[in-house]
C-alpha positions in Angstrom: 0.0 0.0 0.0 0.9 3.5 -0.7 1.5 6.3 2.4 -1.4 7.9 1.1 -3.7 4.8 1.0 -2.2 3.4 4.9 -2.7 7.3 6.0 -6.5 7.2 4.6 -6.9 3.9 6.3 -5.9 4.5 9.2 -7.5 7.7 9.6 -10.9 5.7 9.0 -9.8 3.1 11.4 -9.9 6.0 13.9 -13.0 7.8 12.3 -15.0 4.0 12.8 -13.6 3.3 16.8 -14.8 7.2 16.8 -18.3 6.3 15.9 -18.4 2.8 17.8 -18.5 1.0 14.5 -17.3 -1.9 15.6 -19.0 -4.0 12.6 -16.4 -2.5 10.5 -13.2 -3.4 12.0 -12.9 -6.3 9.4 -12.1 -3.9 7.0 -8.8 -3.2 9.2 -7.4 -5.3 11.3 -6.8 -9.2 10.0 -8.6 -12.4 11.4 -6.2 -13.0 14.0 -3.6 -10.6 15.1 -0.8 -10.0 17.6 -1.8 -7.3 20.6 1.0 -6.4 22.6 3.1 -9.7 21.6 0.0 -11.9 22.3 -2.4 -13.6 19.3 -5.6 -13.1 19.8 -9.0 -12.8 17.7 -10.8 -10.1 16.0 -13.7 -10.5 17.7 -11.8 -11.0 21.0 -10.3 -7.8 20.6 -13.6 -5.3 19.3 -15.3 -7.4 22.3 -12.9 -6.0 24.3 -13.1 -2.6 22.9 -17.1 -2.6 23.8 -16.2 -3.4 27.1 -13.9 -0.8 27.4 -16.3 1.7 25.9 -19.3 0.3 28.2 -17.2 1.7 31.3 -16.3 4.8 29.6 -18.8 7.9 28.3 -17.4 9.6 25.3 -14.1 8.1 24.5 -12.8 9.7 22.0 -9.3 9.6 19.9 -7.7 12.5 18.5 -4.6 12.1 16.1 -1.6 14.5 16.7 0.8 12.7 15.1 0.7 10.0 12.5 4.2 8.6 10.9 4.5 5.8 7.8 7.0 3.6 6.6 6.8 1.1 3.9 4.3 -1.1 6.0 4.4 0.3 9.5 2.6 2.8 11.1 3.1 4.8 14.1 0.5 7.2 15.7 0.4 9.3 18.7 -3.0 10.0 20.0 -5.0 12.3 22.6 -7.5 10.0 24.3 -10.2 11.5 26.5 -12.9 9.7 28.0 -15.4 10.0 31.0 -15.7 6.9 33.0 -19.1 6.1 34.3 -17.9 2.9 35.8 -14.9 1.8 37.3 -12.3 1.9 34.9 -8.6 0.8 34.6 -8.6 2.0 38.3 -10.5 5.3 37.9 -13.7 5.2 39.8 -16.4 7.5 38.2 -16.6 11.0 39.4 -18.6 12.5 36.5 -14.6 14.4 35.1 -13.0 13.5 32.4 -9.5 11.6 31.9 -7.1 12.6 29.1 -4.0 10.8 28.3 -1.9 9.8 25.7 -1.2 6.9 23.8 1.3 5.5 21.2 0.1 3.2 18.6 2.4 0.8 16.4 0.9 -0.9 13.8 2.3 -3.6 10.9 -0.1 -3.7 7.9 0.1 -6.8 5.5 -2.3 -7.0 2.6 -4.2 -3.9 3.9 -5.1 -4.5 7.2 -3.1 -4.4 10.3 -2.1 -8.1 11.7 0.3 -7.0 14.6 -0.2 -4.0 17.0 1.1 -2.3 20.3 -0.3 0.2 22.5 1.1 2.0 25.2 -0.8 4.5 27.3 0.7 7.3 29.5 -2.5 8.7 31.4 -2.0 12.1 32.9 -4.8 12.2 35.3 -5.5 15.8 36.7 -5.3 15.1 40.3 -8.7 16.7 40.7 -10.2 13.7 38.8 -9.2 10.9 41.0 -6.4 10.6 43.9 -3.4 9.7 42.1 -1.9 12.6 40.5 -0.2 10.0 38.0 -0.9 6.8 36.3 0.7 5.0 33.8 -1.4 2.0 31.9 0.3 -0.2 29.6 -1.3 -2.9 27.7 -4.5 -0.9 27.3 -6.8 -3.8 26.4 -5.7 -6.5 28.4 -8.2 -8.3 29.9 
């Protein structure tokens, strides 16, 4: 695939997870794929991203930086996200979390088949006790 073609899928990618179109992710991300250094499923993985989104009110992504080469594909978002249930440790107090998160992706045949996710969550001490928190493995079960 072109830069231009893995740039305009990826931003859809974002613009589906956006609009909680999980039906879609077919179109991106392979059968099976490796999260974090572990295989897992498709559906494994959008079941876990409606889980994550059940505990969470208005999570949305926001690209600031998106770099390509050849097949790989490396993104550095703004997440932001309300939690109305307890989440990844952050009870709900009705504020919103922002953090940031690095994305790597491998695409073969044009969808992704290997990603990693690292997120490094600056929580605003007002929104929950600990004035820092760092989550890795995002969607880990």
């Amino acid at each position: 695939m072109s830069t231009s073609d893995l740039r305009k899928l990826y931003l859809d990618y974002i613009e589906a997870i956006n609009a909680r179109q999980f039906h879609r992710m077919a179109e991106f991300a392979h059968d099976t794929l490796v999260f974090n250094g572990e295989p897992v499923s498709r559906d494994d993985y959008v079941a876990t991203m409606r889980q994550h989104m059940d505990a969470v009110d208005n999570f949305v992504w926001r690209l600031d930086d998106l770099i390509i080469e050849g097949d790989r594909v490396a993104a550095r978002l703004t997440d932001t996200a309300t939690p109305v249930k307890q989440w990844l440790g952050l009870e709900p107090t009705g504020r919103s979390v922002t953090f940031t998160e690095y994305a790597f992706y491998h695409f073969r045949d044009g969808r992704f088949g290997n990603m990693w996710y690292l997120l490094d969550a600056q929580i605003h001490p007002a929104a929950t006790d600990r004035p820092r928190l760092v989550l890795q493995q995002y969607f880990a079960s």
